[in-house]
PDBQT receptor file of N, H, CA, C and O in Angstrom, charges set to zero:
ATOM      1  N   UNK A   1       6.012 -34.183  75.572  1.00  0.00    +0.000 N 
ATOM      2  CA  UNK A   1       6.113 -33.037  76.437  1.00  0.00    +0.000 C 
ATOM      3  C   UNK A   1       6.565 -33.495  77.817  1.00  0.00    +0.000 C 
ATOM      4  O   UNK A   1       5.940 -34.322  78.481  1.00  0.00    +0.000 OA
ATOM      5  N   UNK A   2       7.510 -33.000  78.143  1.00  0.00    +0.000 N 
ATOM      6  H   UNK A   2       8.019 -32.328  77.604  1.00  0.00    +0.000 HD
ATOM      7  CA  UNK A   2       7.817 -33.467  79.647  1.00  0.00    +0.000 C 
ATOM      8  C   UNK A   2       7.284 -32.494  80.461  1.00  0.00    +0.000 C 
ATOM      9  O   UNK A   2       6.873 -31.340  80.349  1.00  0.00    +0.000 OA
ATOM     10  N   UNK A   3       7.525 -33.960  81.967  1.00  0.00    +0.000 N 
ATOM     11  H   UNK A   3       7.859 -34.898  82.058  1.00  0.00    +0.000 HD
ATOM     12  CA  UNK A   3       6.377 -33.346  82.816  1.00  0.00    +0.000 C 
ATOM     13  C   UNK A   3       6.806 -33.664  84.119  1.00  0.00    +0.000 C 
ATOM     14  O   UNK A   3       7.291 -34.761  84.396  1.00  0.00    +0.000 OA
ATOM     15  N   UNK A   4       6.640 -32.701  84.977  1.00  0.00    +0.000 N 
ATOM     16  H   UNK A   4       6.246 -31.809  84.752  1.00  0.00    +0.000 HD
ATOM     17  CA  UNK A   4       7.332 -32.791  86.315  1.00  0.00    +0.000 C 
ATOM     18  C   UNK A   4       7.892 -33.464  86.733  1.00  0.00    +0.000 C 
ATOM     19  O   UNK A   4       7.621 -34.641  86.494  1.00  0.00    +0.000 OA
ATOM     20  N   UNK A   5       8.871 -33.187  87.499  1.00  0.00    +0.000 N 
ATOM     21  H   UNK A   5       9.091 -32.232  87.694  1.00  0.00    +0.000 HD
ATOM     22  CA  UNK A   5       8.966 -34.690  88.858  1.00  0.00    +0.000 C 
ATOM     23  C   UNK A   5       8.534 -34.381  90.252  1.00  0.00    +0.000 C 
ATOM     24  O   UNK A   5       7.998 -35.102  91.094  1.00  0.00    +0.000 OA
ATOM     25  N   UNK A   6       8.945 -32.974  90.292  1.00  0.00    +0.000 N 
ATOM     26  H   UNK A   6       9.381 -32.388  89.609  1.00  0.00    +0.000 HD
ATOM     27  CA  UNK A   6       8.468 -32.368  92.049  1.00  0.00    +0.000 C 
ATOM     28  C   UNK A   6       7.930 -31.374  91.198  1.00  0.00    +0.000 C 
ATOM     29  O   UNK A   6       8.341 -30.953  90.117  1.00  0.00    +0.000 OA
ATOM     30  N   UNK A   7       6.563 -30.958  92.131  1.00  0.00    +0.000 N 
ATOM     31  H   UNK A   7       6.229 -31.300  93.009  1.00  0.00    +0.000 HD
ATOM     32  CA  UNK A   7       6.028 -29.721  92.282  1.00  0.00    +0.000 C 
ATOM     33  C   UNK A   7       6.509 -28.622  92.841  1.00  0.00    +0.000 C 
ATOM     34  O   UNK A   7       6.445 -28.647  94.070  1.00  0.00    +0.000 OA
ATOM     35  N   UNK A   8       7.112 -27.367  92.234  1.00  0.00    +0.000 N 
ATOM     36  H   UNK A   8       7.164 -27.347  91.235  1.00  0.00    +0.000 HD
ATOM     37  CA  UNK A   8       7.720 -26.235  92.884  1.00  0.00    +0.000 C 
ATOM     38  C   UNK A   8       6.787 -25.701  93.947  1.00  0.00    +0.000 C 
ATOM     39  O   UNK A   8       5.566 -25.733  93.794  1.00  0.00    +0.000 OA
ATOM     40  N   UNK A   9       7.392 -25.193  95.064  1.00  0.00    +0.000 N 
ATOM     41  H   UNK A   9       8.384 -25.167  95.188  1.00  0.00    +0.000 HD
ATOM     42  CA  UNK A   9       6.128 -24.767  96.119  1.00  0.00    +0.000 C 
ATOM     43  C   UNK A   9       6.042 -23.725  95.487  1.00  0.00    +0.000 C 
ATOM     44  O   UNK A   9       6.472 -23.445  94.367  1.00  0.00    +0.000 OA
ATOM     45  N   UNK A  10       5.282 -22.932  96.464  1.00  0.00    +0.000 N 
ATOM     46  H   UNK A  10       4.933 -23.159  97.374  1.00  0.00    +0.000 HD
ATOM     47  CA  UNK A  10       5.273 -21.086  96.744  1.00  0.00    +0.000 C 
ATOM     48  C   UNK A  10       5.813 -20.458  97.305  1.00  0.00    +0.000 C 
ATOM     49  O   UNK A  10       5.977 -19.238  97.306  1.00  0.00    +0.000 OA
ATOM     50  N   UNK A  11       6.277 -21.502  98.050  1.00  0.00    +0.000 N 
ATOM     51  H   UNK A  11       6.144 -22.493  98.050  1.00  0.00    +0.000 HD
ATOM     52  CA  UNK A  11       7.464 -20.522  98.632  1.00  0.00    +0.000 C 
ATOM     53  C   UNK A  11       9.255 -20.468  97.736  1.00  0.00    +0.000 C 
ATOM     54  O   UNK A  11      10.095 -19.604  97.482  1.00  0.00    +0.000 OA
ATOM     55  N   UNK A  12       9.148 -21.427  97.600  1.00  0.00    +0.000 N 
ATOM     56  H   UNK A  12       8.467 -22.128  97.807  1.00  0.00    +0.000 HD
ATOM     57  CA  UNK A  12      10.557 -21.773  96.090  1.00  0.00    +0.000 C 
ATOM     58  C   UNK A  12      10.269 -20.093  95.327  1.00  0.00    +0.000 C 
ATOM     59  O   UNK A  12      10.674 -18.943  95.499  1.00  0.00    +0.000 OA
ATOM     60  N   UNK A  13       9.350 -20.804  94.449  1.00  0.00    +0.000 N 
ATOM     61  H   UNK A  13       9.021 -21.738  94.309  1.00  0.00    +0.000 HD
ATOM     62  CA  UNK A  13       8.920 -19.537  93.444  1.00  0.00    +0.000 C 
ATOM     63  C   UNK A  13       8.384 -18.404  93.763  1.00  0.00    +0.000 C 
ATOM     64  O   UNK A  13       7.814 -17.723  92.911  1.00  0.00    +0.000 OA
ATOM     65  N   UNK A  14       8.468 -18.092  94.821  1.00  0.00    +0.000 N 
ATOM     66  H   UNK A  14       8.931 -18.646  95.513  1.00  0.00    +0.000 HD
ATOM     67  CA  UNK A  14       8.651 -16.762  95.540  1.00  0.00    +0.000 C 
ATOM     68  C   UNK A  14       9.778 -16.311  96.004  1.00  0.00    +0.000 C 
ATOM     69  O   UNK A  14      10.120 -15.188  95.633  1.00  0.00    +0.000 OA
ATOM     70  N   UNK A  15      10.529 -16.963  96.807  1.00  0.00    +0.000 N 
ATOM     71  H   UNK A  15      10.251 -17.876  97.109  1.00  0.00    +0.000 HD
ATOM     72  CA  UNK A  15      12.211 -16.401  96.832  1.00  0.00    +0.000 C 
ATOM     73  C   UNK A  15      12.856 -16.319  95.350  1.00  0.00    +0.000 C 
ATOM     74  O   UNK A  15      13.717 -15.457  95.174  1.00  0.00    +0.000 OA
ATOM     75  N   UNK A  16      12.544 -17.043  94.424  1.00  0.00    +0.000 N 
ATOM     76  H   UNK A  16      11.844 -17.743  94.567  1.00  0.00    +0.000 HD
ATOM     77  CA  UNK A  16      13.227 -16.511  93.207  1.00  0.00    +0.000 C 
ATOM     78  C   UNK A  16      12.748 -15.030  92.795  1.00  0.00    +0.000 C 
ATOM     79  O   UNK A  16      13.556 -14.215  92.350  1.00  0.00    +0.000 OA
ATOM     80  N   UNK A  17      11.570 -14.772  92.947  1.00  0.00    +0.000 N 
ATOM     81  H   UNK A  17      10.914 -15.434  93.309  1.00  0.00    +0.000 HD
ATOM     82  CA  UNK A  17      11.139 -13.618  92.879  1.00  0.00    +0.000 C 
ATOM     83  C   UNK A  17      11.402 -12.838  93.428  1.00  0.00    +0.000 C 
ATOM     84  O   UNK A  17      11.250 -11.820  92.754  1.00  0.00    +0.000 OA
ATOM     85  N   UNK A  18      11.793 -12.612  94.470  1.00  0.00    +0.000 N 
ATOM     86  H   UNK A  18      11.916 -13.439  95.018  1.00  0.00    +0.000 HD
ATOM     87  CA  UNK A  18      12.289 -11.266  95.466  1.00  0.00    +0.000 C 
ATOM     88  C   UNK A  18      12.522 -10.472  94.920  1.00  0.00    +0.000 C 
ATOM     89  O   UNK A  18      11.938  -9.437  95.242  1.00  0.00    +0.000 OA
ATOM     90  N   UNK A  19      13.409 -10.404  93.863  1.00  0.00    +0.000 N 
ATOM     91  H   UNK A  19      13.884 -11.245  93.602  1.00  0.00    +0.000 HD
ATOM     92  CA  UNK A  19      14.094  -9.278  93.576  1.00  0.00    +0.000 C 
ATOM     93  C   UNK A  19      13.450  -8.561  91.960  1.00  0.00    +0.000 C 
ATOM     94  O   UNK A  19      14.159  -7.789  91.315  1.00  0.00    +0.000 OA
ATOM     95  N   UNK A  20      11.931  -8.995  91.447  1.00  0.00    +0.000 N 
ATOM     96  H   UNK A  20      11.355  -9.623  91.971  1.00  0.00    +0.000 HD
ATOM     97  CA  UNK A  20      11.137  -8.460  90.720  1.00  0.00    +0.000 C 
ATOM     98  C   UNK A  20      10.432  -7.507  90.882  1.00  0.00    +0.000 C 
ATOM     99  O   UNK A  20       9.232  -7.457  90.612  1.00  0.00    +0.000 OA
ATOM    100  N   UNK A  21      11.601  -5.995  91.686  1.00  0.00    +0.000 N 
ATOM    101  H   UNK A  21      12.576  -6.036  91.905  1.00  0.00    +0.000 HD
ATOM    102  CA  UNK A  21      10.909  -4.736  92.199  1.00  0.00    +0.000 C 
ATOM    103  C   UNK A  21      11.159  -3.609  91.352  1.00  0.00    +0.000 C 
ATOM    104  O   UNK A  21      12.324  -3.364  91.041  1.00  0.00    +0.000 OA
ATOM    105  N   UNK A  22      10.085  -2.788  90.878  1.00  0.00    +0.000 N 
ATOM    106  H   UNK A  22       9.139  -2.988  91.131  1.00  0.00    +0.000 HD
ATOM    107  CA  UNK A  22       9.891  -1.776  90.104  1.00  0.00    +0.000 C 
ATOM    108  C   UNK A  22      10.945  -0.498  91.345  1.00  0.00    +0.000 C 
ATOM    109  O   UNK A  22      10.802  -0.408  92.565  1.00  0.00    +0.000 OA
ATOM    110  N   UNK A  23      11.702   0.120  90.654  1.00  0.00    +0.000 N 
ATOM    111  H   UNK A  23      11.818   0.047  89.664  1.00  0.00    +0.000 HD
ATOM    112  CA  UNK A  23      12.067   1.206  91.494  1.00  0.00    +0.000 C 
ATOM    113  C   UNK A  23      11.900   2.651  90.998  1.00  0.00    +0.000 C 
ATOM    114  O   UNK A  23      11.706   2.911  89.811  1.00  0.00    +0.000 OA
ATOM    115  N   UNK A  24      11.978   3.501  91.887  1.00  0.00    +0.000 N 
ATOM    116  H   UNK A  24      12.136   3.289  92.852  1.00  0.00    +0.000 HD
ATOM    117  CA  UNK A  24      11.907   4.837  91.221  1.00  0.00    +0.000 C 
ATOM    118  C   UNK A  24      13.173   5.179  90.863  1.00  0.00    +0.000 C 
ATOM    119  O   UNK A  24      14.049   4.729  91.602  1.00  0.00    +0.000 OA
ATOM    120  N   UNK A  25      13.551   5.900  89.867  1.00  0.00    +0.000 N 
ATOM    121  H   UNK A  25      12.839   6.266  89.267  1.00  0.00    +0.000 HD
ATOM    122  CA  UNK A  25      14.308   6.641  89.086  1.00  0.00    +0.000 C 
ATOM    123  C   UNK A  25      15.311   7.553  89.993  1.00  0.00    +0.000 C 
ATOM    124  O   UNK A  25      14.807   8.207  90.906  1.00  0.00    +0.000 OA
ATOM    125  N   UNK A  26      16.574   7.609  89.791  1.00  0.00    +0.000 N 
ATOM    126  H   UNK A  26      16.984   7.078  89.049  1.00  0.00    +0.000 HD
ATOM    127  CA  UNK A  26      17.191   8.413  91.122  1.00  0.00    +0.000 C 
ATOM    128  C   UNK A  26      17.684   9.247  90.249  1.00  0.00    +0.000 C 
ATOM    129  O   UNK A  26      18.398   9.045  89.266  1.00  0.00    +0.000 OA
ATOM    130  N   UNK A  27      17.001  10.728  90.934  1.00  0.00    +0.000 N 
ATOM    131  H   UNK A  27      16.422  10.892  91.732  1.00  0.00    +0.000 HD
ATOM    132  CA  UNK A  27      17.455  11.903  90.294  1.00  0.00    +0.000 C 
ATOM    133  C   UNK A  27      18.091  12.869  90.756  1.00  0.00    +0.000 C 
ATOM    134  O   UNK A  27      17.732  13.302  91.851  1.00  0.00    +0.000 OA
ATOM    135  N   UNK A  28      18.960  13.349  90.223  1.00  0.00    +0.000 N 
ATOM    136  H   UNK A  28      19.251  12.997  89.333  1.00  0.00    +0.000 HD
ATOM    137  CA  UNK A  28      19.814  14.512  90.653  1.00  0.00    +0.000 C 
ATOM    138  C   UNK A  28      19.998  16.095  90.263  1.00  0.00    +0.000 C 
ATOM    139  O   UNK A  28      20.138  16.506  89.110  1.00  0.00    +0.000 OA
ATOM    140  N   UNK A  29      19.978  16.703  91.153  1.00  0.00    +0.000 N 
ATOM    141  H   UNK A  29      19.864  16.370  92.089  1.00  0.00    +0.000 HD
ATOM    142  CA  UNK A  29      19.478  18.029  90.499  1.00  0.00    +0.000 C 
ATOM    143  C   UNK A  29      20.874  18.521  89.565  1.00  0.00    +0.000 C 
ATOM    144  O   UNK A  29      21.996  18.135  89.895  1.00  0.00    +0.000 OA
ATOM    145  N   UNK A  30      20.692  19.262  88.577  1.00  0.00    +0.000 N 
ATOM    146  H   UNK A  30      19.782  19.576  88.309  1.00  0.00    +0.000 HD
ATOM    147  CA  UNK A  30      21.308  20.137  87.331  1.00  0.00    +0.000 C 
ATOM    148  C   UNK A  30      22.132  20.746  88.074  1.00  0.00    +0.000 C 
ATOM    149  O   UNK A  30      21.740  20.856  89.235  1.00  0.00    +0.000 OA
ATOM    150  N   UNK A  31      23.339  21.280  87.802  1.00  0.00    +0.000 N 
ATOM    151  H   UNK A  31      23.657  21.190  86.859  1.00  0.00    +0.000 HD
ATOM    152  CA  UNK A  31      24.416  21.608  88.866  1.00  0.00    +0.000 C 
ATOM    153  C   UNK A  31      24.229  23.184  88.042  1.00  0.00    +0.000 C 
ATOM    154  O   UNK A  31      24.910  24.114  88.473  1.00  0.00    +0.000 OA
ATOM    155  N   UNK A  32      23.272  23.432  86.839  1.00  0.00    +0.000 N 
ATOM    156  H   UNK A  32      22.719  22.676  86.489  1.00  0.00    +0.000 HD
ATOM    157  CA  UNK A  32      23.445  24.777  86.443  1.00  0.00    +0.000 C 
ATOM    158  C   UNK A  32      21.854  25.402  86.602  1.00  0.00    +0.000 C 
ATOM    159  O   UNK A  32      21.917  26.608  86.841  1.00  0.00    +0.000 OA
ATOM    160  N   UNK A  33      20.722  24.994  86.546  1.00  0.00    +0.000 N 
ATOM    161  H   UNK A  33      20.671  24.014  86.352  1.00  0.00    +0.000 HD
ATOM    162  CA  UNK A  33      19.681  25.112  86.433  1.00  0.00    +0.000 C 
ATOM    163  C   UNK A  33      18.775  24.213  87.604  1.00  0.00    +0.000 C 
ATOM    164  O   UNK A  33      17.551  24.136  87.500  1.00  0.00    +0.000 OA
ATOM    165  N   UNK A  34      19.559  23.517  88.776  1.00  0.00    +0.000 N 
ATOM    166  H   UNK A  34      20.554  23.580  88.861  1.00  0.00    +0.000 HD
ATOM    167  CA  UNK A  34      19.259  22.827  89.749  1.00  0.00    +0.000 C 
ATOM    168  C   UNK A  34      17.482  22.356  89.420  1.00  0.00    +0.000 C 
ATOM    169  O   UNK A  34      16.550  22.511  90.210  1.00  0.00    +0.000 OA
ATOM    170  N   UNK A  35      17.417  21.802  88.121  1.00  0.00    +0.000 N 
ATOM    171  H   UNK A  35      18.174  21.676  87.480  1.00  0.00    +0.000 HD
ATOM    172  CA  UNK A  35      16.317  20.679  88.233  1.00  0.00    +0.000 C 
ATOM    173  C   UNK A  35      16.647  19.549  88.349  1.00  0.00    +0.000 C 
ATOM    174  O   UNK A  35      17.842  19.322  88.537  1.00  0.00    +0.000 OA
ATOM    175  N   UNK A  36      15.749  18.511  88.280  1.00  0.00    +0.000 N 
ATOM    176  H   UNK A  36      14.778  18.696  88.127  1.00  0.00    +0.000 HD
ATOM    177  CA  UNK A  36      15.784  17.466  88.573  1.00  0.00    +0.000 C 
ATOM    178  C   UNK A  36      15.822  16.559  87.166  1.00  0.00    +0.000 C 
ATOM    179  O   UNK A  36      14.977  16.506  86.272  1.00  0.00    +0.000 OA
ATOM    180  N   UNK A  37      17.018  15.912  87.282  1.00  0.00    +0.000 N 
ATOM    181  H   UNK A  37      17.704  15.955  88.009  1.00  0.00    +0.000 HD
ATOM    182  CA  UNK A  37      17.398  15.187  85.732  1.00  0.00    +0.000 C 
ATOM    183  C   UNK A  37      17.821  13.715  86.320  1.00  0.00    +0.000 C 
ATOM    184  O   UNK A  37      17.991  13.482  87.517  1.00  0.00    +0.000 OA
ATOM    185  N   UNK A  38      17.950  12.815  85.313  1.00  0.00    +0.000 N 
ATOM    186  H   UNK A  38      17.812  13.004  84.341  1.00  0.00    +0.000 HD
ATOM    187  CA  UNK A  38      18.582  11.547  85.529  1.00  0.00    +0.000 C 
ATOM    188  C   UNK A  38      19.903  11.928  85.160  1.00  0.00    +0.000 C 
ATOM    189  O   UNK A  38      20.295  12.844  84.438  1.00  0.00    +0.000 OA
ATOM    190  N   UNK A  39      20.688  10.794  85.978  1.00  0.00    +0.000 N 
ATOM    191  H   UNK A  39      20.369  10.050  86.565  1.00  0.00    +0.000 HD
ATOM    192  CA  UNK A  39      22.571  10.842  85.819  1.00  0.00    +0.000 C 
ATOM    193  C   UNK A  39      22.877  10.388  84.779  1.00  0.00    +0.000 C 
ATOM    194  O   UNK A  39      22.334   9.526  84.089  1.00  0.00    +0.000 OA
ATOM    195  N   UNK A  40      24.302  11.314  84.557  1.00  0.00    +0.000 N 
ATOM    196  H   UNK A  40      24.744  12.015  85.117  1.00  0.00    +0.000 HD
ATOM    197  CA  UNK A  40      24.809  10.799  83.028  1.00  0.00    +0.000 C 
ATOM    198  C   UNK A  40      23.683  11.114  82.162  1.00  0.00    +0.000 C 
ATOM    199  O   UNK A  40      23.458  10.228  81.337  1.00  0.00    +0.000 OA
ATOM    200  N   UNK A  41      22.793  12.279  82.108  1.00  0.00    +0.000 N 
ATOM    201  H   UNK A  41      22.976  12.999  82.778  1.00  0.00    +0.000 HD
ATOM    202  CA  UNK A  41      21.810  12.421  80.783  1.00  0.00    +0.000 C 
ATOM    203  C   UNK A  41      21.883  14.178  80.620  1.00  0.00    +0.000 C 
ATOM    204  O   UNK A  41      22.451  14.943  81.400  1.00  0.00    +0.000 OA
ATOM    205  N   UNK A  42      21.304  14.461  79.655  1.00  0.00    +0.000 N 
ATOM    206  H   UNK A  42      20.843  13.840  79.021  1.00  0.00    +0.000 HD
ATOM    207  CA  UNK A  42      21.270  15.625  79.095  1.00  0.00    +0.000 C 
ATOM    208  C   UNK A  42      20.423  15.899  80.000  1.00  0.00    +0.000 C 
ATOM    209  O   UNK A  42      19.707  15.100  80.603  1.00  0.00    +0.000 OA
ATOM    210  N   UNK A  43      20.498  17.386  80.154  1.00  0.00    +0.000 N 
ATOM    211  H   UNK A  43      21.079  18.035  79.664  1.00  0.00    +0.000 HD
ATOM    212  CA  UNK A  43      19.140  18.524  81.300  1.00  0.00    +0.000 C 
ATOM    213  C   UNK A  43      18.700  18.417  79.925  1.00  0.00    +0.000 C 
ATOM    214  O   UNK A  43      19.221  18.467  78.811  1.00  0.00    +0.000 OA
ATOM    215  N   UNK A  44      17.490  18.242  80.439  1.00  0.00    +0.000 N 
ATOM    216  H   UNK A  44      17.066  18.201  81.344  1.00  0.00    +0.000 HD
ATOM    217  CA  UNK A  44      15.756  18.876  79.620  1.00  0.00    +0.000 C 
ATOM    218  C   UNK A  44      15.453  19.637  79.448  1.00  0.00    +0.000 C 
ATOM    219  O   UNK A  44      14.801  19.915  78.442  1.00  0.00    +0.000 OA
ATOM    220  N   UNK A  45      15.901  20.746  80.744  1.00  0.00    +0.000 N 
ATOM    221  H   UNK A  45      16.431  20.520  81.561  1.00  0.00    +0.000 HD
ATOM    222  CA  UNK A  45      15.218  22.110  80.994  1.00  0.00    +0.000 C 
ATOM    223  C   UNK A  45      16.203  23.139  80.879  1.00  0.00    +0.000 C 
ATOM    224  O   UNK A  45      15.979  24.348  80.937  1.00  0.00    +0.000 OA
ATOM    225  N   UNK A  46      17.582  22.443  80.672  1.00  0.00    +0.000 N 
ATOM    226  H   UNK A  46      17.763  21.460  80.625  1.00  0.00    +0.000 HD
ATOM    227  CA  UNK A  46      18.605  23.677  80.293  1.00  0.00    +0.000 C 
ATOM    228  C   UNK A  46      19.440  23.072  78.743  1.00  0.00    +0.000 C 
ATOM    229  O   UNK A  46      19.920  23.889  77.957  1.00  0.00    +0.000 OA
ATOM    230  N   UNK A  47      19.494  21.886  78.540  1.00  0.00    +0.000 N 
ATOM    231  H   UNK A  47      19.104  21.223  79.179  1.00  0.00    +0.000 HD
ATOM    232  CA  UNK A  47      20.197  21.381  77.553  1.00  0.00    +0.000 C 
ATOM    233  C   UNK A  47      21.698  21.591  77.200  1.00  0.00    +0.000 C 
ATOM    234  O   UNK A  47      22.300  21.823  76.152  1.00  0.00    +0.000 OA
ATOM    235  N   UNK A  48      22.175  21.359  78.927  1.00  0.00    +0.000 N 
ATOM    236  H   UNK A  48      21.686  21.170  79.779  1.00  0.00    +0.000 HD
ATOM    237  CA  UNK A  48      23.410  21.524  79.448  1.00  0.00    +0.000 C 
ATOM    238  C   UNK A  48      23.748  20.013  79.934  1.00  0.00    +0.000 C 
ATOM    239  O   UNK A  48      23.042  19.261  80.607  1.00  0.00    +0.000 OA
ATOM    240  N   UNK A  49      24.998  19.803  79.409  1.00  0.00    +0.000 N 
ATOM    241  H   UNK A  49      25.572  20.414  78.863  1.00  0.00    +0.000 HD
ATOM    242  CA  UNK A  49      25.765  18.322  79.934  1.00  0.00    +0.000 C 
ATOM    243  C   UNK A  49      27.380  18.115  79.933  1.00  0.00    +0.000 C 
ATOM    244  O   UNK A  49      28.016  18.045  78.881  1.00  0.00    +0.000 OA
ATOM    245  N   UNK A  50      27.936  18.032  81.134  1.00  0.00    +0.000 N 
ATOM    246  H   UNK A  50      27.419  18.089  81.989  1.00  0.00    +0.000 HD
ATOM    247  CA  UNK A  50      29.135  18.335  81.681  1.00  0.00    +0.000 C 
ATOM    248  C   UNK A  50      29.626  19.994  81.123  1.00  0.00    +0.000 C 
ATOM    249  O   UNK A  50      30.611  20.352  80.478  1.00  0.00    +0.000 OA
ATOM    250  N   UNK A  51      28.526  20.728  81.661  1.00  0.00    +0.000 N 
ATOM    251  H   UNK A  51      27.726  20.437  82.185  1.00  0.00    +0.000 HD
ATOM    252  CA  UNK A  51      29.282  22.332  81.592  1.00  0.00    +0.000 C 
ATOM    253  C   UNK A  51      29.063  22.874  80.074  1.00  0.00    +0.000 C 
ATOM    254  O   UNK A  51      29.095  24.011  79.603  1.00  0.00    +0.000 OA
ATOM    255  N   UNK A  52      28.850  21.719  79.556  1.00  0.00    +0.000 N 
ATOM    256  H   UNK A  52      28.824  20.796  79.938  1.00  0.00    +0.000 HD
ATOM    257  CA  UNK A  52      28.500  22.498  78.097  1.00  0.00    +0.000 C 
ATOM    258  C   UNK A  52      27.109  22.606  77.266  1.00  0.00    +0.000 C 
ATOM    259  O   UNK A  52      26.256  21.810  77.657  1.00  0.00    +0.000 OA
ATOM    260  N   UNK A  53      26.729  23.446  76.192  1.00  0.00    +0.000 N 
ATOM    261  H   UNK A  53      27.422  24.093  75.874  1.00  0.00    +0.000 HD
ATOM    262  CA  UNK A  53      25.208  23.176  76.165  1.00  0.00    +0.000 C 
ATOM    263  C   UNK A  53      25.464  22.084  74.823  1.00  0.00    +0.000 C 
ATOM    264  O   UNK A  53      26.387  22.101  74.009  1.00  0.00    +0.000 OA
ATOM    265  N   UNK A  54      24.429  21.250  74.907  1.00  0.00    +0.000 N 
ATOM    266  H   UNK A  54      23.680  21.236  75.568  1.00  0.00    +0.000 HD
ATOM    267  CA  UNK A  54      24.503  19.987  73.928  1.00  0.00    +0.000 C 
ATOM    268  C   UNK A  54      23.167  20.467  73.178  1.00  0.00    +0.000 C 
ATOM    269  O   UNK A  54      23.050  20.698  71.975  1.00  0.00    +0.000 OA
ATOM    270  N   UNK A  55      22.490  20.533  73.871  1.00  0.00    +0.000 N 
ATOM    271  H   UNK A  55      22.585  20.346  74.849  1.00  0.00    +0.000 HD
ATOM    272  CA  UNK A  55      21.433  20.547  72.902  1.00  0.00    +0.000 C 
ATOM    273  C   UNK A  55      20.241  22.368  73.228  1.00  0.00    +0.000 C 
ATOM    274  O   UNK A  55      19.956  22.971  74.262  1.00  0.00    +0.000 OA
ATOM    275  N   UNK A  56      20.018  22.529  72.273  1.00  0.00    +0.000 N 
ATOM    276  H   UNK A  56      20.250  22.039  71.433  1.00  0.00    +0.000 HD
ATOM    277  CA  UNK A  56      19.285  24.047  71.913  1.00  0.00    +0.000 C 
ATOM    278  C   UNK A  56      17.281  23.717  73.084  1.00  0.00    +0.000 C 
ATOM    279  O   UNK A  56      16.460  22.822  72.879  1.00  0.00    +0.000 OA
ATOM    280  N   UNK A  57      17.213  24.946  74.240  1.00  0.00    +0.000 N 
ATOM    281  H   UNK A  57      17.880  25.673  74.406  1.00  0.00    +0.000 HD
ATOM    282  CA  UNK A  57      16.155  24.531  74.205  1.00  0.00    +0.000 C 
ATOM    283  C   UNK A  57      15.472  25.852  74.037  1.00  0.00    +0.000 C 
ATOM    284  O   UNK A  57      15.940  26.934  74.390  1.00  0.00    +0.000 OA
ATOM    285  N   UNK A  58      14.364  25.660  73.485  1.00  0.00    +0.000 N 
ATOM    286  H   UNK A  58      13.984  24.781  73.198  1.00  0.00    +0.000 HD
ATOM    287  CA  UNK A  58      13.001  26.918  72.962  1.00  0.00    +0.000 C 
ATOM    288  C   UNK A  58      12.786  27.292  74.630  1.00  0.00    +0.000 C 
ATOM    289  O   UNK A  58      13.093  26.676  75.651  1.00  0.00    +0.000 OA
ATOM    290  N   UNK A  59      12.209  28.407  74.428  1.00  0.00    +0.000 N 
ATOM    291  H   UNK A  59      11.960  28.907  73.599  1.00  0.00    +0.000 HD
ATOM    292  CA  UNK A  59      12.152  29.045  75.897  1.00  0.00    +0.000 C 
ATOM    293  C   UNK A  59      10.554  29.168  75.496  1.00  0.00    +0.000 C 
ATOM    294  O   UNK A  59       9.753  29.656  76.294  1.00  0.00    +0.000 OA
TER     295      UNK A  59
């Protein structure tokens, strides 16, 4: 099993980390039903995508 030669600090293995950030979701409202959907995805609440309905929703 190999085994060190230098000890990584905390600070090393913390700048590699920087960029291990959870983000929130960027949402954009429905251009027909102005809720709030993710881009490039089907509405949820209208089951409208680029102007057309894709998918059937129960009222």
């Amino acid at each position: 099993m190999a085994n060190l030669t230098n000890k990584t600090s905390r600070c090393r293995r913390n700048k590699r980390r920087t960029h291990w950030v959870v983000k929130a979701p960027q949402l954009v409202d429905c251009p027909r039903c102005h809720q709030p959907k993710l881009p490039h995805r089907v509405c949820l609440a209208c089951g409208y995508y680029k102007g057309r309905q894709v998918v059937k929703v129960e009222d």
